[in-house]
C-alpha positions, -999 to 999 in steps of 0.1 A, spaced: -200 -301 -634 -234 -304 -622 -240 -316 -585 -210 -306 -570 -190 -336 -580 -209 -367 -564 -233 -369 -599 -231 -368 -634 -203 -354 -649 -218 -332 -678 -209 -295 -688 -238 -271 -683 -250 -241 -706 -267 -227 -671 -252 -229 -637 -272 -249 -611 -275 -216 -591 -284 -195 -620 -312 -226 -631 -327 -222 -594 -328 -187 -602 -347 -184 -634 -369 -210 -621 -380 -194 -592 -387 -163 -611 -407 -181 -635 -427 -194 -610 -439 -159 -596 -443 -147 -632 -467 -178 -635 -480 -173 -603 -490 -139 -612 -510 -148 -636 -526 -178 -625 -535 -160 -588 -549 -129 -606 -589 -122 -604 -589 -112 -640 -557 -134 -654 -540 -111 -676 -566 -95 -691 -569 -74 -655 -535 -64 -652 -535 -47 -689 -572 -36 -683 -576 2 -688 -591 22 -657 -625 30 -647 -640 61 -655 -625 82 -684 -594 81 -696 -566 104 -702 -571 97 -738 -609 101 -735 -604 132 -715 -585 146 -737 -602 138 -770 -630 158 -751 -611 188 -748 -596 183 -782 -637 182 -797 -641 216 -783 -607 233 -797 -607 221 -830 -622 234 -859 -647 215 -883 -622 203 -912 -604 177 -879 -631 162 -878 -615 128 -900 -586 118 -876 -619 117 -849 -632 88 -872 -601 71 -877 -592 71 -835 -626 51 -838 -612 22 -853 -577 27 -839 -589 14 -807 -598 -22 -815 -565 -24 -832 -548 -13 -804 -564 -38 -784 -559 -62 -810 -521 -65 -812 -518 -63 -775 -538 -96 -774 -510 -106 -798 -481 -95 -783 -493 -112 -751 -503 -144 -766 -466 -144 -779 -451 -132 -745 -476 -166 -727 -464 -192 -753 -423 -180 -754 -426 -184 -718 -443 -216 -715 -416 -227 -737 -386 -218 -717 -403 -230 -687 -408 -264 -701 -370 -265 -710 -360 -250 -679 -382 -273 -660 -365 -303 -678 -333 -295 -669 -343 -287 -637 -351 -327 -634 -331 -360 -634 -315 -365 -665 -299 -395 -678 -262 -397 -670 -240 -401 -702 -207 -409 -688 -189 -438 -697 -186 -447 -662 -222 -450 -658 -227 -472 -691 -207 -495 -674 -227 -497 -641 -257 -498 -663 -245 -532 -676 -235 -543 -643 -269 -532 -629 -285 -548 -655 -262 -583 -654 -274 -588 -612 -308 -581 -612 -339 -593 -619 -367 -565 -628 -394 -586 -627 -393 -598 -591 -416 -578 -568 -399 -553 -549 -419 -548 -522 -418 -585 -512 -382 -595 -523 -359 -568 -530 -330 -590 -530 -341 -608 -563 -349 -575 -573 -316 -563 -568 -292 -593 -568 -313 -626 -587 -284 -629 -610 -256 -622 -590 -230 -652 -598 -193 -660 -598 -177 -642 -571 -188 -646 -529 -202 -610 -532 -196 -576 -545 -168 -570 -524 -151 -600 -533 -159 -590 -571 -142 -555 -562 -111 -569 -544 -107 -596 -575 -110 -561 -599 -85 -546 -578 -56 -570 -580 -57 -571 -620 -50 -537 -617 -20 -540 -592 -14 -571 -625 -12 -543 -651 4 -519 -627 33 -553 -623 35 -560 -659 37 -530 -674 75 -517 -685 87 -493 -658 125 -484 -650 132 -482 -615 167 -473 -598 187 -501 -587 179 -515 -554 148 -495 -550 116 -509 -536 101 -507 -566 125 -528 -586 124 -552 -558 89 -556 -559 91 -560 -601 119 -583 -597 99 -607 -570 68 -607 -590 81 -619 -623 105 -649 -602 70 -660 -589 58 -658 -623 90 -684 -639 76 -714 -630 105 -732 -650 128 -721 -626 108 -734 -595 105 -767 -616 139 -768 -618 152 -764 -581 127 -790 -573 125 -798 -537 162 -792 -525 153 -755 -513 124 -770 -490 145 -806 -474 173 -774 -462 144 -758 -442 134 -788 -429 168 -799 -417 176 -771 -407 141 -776 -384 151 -809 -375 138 -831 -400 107 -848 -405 94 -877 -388 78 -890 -427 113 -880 -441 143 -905 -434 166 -878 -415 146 -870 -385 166 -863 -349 156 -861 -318 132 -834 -309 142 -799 -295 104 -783 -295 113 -754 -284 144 -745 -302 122 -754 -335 91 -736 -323 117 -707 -318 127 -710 -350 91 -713 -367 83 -679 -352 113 -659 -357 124 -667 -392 94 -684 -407 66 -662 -389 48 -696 -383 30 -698 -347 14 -739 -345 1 -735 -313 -5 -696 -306 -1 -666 -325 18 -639 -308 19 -602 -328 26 -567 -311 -5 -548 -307 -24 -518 -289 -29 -521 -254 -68 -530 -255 -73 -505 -224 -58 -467 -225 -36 -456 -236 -28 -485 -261 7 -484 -257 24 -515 -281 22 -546 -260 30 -583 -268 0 -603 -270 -8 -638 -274 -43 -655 -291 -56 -687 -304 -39 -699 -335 -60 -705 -368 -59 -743 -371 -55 -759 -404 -49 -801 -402 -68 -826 -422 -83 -849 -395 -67 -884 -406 -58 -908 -383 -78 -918 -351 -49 -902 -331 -48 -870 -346 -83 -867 -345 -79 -870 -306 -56 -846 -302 -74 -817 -324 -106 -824 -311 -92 -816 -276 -75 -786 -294 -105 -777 -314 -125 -783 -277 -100 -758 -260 -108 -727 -289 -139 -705 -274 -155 -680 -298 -154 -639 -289 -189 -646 -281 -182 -671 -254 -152 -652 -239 -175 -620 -238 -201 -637 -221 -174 -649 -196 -158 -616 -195 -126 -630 -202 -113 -609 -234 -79 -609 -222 -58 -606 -188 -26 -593 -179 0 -616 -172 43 -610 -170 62 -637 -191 75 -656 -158 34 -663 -149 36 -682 -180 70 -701 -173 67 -716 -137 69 -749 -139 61 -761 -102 39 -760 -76 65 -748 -56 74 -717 -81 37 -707 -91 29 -710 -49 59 -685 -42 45 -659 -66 9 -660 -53 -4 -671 -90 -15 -700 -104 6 -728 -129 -2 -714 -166 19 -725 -193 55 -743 -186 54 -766 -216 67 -734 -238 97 -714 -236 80 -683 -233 113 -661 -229 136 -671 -253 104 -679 -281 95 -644 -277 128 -626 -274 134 -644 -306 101 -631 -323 109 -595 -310 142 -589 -316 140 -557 -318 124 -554 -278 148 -560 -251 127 -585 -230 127 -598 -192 103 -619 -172 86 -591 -156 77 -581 -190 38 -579 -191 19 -596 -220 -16 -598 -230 -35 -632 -229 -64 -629 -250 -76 -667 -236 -56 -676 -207 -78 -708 -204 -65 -719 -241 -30 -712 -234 -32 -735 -205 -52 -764 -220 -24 -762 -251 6 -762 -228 -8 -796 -207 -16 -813 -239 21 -803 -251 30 -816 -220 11 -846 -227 25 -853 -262 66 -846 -259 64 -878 -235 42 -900 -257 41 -886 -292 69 -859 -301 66 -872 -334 35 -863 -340 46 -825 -330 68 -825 -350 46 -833 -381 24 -811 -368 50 -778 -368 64 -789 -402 36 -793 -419 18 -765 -411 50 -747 -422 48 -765 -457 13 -754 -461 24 -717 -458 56 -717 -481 36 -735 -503 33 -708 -535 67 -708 -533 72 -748 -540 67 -769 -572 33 -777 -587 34 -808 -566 33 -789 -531 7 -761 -549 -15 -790 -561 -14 -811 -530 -23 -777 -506 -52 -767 -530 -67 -802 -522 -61 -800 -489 -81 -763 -484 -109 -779 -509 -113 -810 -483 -115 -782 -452 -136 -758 -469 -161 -790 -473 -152 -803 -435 -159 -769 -419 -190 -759 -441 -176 -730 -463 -174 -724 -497 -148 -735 -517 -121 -712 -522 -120 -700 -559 -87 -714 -577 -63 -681 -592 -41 -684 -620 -4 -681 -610 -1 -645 -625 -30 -635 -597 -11 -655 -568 20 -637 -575 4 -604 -570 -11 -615 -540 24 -624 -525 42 -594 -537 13 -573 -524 20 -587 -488 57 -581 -491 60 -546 -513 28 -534 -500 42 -500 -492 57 -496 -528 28 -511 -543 8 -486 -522 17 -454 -540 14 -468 -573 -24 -482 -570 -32 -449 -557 -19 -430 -583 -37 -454 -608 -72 -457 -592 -73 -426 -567 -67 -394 -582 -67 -365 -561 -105 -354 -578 -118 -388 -567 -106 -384 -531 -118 -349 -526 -153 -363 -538 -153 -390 -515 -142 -367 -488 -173 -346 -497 -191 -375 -493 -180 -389 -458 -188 -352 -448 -222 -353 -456 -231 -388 -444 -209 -377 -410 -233 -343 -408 -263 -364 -409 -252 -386 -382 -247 -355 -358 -277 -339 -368 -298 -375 -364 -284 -380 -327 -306 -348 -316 -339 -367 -326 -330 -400 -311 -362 -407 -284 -343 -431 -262 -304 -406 -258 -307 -379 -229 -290 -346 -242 -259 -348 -219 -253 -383 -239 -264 -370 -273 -238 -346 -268 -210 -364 -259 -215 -388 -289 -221 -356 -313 -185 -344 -295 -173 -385 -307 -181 -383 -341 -174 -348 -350 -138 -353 -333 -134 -387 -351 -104 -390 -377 -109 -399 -414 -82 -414 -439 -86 -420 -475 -70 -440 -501 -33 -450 -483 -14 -437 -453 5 -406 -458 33 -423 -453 33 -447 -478 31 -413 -506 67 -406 -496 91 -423 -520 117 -423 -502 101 -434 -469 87 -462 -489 118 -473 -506 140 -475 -473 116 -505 -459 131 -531 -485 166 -526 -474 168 -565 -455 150 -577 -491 174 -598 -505 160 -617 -538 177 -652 -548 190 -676 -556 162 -700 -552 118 -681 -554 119 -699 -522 145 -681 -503 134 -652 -520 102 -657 -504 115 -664 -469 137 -630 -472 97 -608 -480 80 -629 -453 112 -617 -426 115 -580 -437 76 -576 -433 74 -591 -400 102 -567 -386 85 -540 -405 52 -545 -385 71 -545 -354 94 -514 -361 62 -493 -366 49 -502 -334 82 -492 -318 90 -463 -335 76 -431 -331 46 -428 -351 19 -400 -349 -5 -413 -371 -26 -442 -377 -12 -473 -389 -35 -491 -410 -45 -523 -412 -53 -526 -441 -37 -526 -483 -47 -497 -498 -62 -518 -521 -80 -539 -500 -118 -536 -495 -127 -536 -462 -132 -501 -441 -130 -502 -403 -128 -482 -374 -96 -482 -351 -105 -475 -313 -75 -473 -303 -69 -443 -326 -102 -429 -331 -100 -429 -365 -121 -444 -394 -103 -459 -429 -115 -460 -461 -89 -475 -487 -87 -470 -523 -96 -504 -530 -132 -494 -518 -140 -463 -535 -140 -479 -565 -171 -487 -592 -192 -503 -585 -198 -480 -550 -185 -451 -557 -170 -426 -589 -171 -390 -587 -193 -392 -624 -220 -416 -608 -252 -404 -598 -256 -394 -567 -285 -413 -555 -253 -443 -562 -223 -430 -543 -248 -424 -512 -269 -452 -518 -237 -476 -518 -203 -458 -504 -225 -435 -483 -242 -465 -467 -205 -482 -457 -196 -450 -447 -223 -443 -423 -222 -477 -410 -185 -476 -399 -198 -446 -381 -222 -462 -363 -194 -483 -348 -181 -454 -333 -211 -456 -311 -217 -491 -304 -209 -488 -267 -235 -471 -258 -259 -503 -270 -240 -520 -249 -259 -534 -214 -251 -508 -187 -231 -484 -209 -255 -455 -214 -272 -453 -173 -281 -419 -184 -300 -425 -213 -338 -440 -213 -335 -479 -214 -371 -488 -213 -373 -466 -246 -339 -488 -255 -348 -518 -246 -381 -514 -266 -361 -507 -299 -339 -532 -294 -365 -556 -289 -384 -542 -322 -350 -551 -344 -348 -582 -333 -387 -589 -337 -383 -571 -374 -352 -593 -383 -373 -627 -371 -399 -617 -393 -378 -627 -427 -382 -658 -440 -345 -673 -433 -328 -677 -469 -291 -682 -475 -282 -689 -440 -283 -679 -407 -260 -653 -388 -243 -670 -356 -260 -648 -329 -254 -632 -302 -249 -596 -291 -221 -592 -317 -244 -596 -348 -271 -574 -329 -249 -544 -332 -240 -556 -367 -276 -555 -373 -287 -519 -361 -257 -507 -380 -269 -521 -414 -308 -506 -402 -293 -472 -391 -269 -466 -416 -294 -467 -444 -313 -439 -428 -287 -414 -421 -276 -423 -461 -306 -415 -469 -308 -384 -444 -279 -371 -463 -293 -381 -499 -324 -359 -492 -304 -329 -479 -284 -328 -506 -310 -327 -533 -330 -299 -516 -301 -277 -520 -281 -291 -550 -301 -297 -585 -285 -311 -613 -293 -349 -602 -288 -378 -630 -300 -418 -632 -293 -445 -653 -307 -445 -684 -332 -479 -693 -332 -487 -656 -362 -472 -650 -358 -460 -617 -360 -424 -604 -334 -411 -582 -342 -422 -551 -354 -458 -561 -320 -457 -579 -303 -446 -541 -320 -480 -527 -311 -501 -553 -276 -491 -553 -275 -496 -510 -288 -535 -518 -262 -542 -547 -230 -536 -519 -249 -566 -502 -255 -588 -535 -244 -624 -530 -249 -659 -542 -273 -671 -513 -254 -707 -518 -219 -693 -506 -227 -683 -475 -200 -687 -447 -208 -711 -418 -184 -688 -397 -197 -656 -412 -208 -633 -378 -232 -612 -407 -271 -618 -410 -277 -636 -444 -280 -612 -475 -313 -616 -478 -320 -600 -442 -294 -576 -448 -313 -563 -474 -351 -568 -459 -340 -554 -430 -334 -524 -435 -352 -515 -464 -386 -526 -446 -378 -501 -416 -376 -469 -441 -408 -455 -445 -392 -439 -476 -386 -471 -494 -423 -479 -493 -435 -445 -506 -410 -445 -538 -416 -480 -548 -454 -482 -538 -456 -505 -518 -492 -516 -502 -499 -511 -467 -489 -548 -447 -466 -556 -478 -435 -574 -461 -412 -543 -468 -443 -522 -455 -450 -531 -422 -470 -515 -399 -442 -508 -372 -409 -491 -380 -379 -489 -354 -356 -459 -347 -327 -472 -329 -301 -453 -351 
C-alpha cells in the first residue's frame, strides 16, 4: 500500500523503495550523458592514434599473399556499417529509456486516489466550497462558501456518529440475559415506544413530585423542607439548582479525587418581574474563568464545617469567615457521595467561594419571603431534565422553552432530533461503556488506529524537533518541554477498559428497566452517577476519559499527562487510513498538534518561563495579536482575554508543525495521491483539508463561544505560513501574504 498507510490505498507493481531506486539510477544514466563533453558519441568514440584493428590489418598487409587481397576491400565498407548499427542500437537504447523514465517518473508523482473513501470526500469537498473565491484574500470562501446545515464540521461528524451507534441499536443482535448489552437494547427501543409513554401519561412524573413535596402550581403542595428536597434532587435525581457538586482531581498535585463545588448552569425563562429579580442577582453573582483568573481566585480550599457556620459566634471561634449556612452542606453531600464516608473536617474545593456565598444569603433571603418560589424553581428545573422521558406535551413545551433561551442569550437555535436520534443520545449517556466497544469495533478497526497512531507520531516528532529552533526558549527550557511532550501519554479510540466485556457488563448491575420509560430513566441517570464516582474511588491506573468514544472532541488531561483522541474523531472527513496524506495531516494532524500545543501553554503564561527571552516573547506575542487585528471581523467575535490568546497561537502553531511533519514525510516516503477534479496538488490539498475542520456557517456563531470566529481561524494561520503563499501564488502584500510572519510555536 503506497505511503505507509496515511495515503492512497492502491496495490503497486513497484515498491516505493525499489521506485526511488530505479529512479535514482536513471538519473545518473541521464546525467551521464547529458554532462558528457561529447554526449554519447564520446563515450563509444574509438581511440586516438591507430587502432588494434588498424594495427593489425597492417601486419596482416605484409603476411598475406596477393589472392587476400578481397576481404581487404570488403573491411572497407564494413566499417560504416559497423558504425551504422551502433548509431541504431543506441538510438533504440535513448528512446526505450526515455520511455521508462517517463513512466517511472509518473508514478513517481501524485496520482489520483481511487478509493471509495476518497470519492466520497471529493463530493464533500466539492459540496462546501466555492473554487472561484480568491484564495489568497479569502480562503474561507474558498474552502467553506457552501458549508450549511450543521454548526460546523464537527457537529456534522458527531451527528454522522450517532446514526451509526442508530444502526449499531437497531440492528438484530442476541445478547445474554441481564447483560449490558441487552440492557442497553432493551432501554433504547422503550424510548423508542412512544405509545407506551402516551399511555402512562403524567402519573409517573406527579409521584416524583410528591415525593419532592409538591408543587406550588400543583394543588398538593406542603410546607417546604429545602434541604431535605435539595437532598433529594442531588442524590437520586442528579439535579444540583443552585451549585453543581461532582468528584474531581485535585487541581494542585497530586490530584487526589476531591469533592468540589462550582456554579450551576442556569436555565429559567425570565417571566415575572420577581423572578427576574432574583436571577438577575443570580446571573449578577456568576463570574466567568476569565474574571476569576484575573482575580486569582480559581478555587480555594475550604472543610465542609467552613461552609456550615451559621453565626458570628461560630465562624469567630474558628478564625474564618461566615460562608454558606443556608445549605446543609453535610447531609446534601453525604447523600450525593454515598459511597465516601464524610465528616466536617472533610476538605472541599470551592471553585467561586464569592458565588457560593452570594447564593446562600439570597437563599436565606427567599425561605423567609418566597419559599414558593424555591420550590418552583427546584421542580422545574428537575422537569426540564426528565423531560425525554415525559409525554409529547412535556417534550414540546421544553423544546420551546430552549428556542426562547437560545434567542434570549444570543445562540443559535438548537437543531430539533427525531425521537429515534434522542434515544440514542440517552442510552449513550447511560450504556456508554457497552456502547463503547461496539462503536469501536464498527468505526475503529485495529488498521485505522495503528494509522492514526503513525500519525500522532509524526506530528508529536515535529513538535520536539520545532522546539530546538524556537528564538525566544533558552535550551535548559527547550529541553524540559522536549522531556513534556516526549513523556506525554496518548490514547486512541476508547479506554482499555471499556474492550473488556466483562468489565463492561458488570457496571449495569443497579440497571433496573420498568415499569414506567420514566423510572427506567431515573434507574440509568442513578447507576451512572455512582459509576462516575466509583472510578474515582477505586483504584485505577489509567486515565479516565472524559469523553464517549464517540464523541468529537480531543483534549488534554493535566492531571494525567495524557492526550485523547476518541474514535468519534478519527473519522472522514479528517482522517481514513486510504485518504491522501496531505488530508489526514492537513486535518487530523492539525488537531493533533494543536492538543499538543496545550501541553505547553504554561510557559506563555506571564511569569512562567523567567528563563526564557521575554522581550523576544513579548514581541511574538504582540505580532499574533497585531496579525489577528488585521482580519476584517466576520461571523463574530471571540470573547477575549488571555484564554483565547493561547487558543489562538495554538491554531497559528499547530498548522506549522502539521505542516513540518507533512514535508518530512514526503521527502522520505513517495507514493503521494490527491483528489481527482479538485485541482489541487498535494500540498494545496494539505491546506485545504486544515480549513475544512474549521468550516462553519458564519451565522451560527456562539455568543459564549471562547474560539476566534472561523473566518480568523482560518486567516490566521494560513497568512503566517510562508508555505501557503508560495503553493497558491499569492502576490507579495496579498492579505494571506503579508510582509511579517510570527514564530511563536
Amino acid at each position: 500500500m503506497a505511503g505507509g498507510g496515511l495515503s492512497g490505498g492502491r496495490q503497486e507493481a513497484v515498491t516505493p523503495g525499489a521506485q526511488s531506486l530505479l529512479c535514482c539510477g536513471l538519473l545518473v544514466f541521464c546525467k551521464l550523458y547529458v554532462l558528457g563533453s561529447g554526449g554519447w558519441g564520446q563515450v563509444w568514440r574509438e581511440p586516438r592514434g591507430p587502432s588494434w584493428e588498424s594495427r593489425m590489418g597492417t601486419l596482416w598487409s605484409q603476411e598475406r599473399p596477393p589472392e587476400d587481397e578481397q576481404p581487404a576491400e570488403r573491411s572497407r565498407w564494413w566499417a560504416p556499417a559497423r558504425r551504422l548499427l551502433m548509431a541504431v542500437l543506441l538510438l533504440s537504447l535513448l528512446l526505450g529509456s526515455s520511455v521508462v523514465l517517463f513512466y517511472i517518473f509518473r508514478s513517481c508523482g501524485p496520482r489520483p486516489c481511487e478509493m471509495p473513501a476518497c470519492s466520497h470526500l471529493l463530493k464533500y469537498y466539492l459540496a462546501s466550497g466555492n473554487s472561484s473565491a480568491p484564495p489568497c484574500t479569502d480562503f474561507f470562501s474558498f474552502a467553506c462558501a457552501e458549508a450549511k446545515g450543521a454548526n460546523n464540521s464537527f457537529q456534522a461528524l458527531a451527528e454522522e456518529n450517532k446514526s451509526r451507534l442508530q444502526k449499531i441499536l437497531e440492528a438484530p443482535w442476541s445478547w445474554p440475559p441481564g447483560s449490558g448489552e441487552e440492557k442497553a437494547f432493551q432501554f433504547y427501543h422503550s424510548c423508542l415506544d412512544t405509545e407506551a409513554i402516551e399511555a402512562a401519561g403524567a402519573s409517573p412524573l406527579r409521584q416524583v413530585i410528591e415525593e419532592l413535596g409538591g408543587w406550588p402550581i400543583s394543588s398538593n403542595w406542603t410546607s417546604l423542607d429545602f434541604n431535605r428536597t435539595l437532598r433529594l434532587l442531588m442524590s437520586q435525581y442528579d439535579h444540583f439548582p443552585f451549585f453543581r457538586a461532582y468528584l474531581g482531581p485535585h487541581p494542585t498535585p497530586p490530584h487526589t479525587p476531591i469533592i468540589q463545588i462550582d456554579q450551576p448552569e442556569f436555565d429559567v425563562p425570565l417571566k415575572q418581574k420577581q423572578e427576574q429579580k432574583i436571577y438577575a442577582q443570580l446571573f449578577q453573582f456568576l463570574r466567568p474563568l476569565e474574571q476569576q483568573q484575573a482575580q486569582e481566585k480559581l478555587f480555594q480550599i475550604v472543610t465542609i464545617d467552613q461552609l456550615q457556620v451559621t453565626s458570628t459566634e461560630d465562624w469567630r471561634s474558628m478564625g474564618t469567615k461566615e460562608m454558606a449556612p443556608a445549605i446543609d452542606w453535610l447531609s446534601c453531600l453525604q447523600a450525593t457521595f454515598t459511597q465516601m464516608s464524610l465528616s466536617p473536617s472533610q476538605t472541599i474545593v470551592v471553585h467561586d467561594l464569592d458565588y457560593v456565598k452570594n447564593m446562600s444569603k439570597l437563599v436565606e433571603e427567599q425561605l423567609s419571603s418566597h419559599s414558593d418560589f424555591l420550590q418552583s424553581h427546584m421542580i422545574f428545573g428537575l422537569v426540564g431534565t426528565l423531560s425525554p422521558a415525559l409525554t409529547s406535551t412535556f417534550r414540546e413545551a421544553r423544546r420551546l422553552l430552549n428556542q426562547k433561551l437560545q434567542e434570549l442569550t444570543g445562540r443559535p437555535p438548537v437543531p430539533a432530533y427525531a425521537r429515534p436520534m434522542k434515544c440514542v443520545e440517552e442510552t449513550g449517556a447511560f450504556f456508554e461503556p457497552t456502547l463503547a466497544a461496539l462503536f469501536v469495533r464498527e468505526a475503529f478497526s485495529p488498521s485505522t488506529q495503528s494509522a492514526a497512531m503513525d500519525l500522532f507520531t509524526a506530528i508529536k516528532d515535529a513538535l520536539v524537533t520545532r522546539l530546538r529552533r524556537l528564538p525566544w526558549m533558552d535550551e535548559e527550557t527547550q529541553k524540559k518541554a522536549q522531556d513534556r511532550v516526549t513523556q506525554l501519554q496518548v490514547e486512541m479510540g476508547a479506554p482499555g477498559w471499556a474492550m473488556t466485556p466483562a468489565l463492561a457488563s458488570q457496571k449495569y448491575s443497579e440497571v433496573h428497566l420498568g415499569p414506567s420509560f420514566l423510572q427506567s430513566f431515573l434507574s440509568g441517570i442513578r447507576s451512572r452517577r455512582a459509576r462516575i464516582i466509583q472510578s474515582f474511588l477505586e483504584p485505577f491506573p489509567h486515565h479516565r476519559w472524559q469523553v464517549s468514544p464517540w464523541g468529537v472532541k480531543a483534549y488534554y488531561s493535566v492531571s494525567d499527562h495524557v492526550v485523547v483522541f476518541p474514535a468519534g474523531l478519527l473519522q472522514p472527513p479528517f482522517f481514513h487510513p486510504a485518504y491522501p496524506r496531505a488530508v489526514n495531516f492537513g486535518a487530523a494532524g492539525s488537531i493533533m498538534a494543536r492538543e499538543l500545543l496545550h501541553v505547553l501553554d504554561q510557559l506563555l503564561l506571564p511569569g512562567n518561563c523567567p528563563a526564557c527571552d521575554t522581550h523576544a516573547l513579548e514581541r511574538e506575542q504582540r505580532c499574533l495579536e497585531s496579525r489577528s487585528a488585521a482580519f476584517p471581523s466576520r461571523g463574530g467575535t471571540s470573547s477575549g482575554g488571555f484564554h483565547s490568546f493561547l487558543e489562538s497561537a495554538a491554531d497559528v502553531g499547530a498548522l506549522a508543525i502539521a505542516l513540518q511533519a507533512y514535508s518530512k514525510r514526503l521527502l522520505w516516503r513517495h507514493g503521494e495521491t490527491t483528489l481527482p477534479s479538485l485541482d489541487l496538488t498535494p500540498h494545496q490539498l494539505f491546506f485545504r483539508s486544515y480549513a475544512q475542520v474549521m468550516c462553519r456557517e458564519l451565522s451560527t456563531q456562539d455568543s459564549q463561544d471562547t474560539q476566534s470566529p472561523p473566518t480568523l481561524r482560518v486567516h490566521g494561520p494560513l497568512s503566517n505560513t510562508l508555505a501557503f503563499a508560495r503553493h497558491f501564488h499569492c502576490a507579495h502584500g496579498a492579505l494571506l501574504n503579508p510582509s511579517r510572519r510570527c514564530q511563536l510555536w
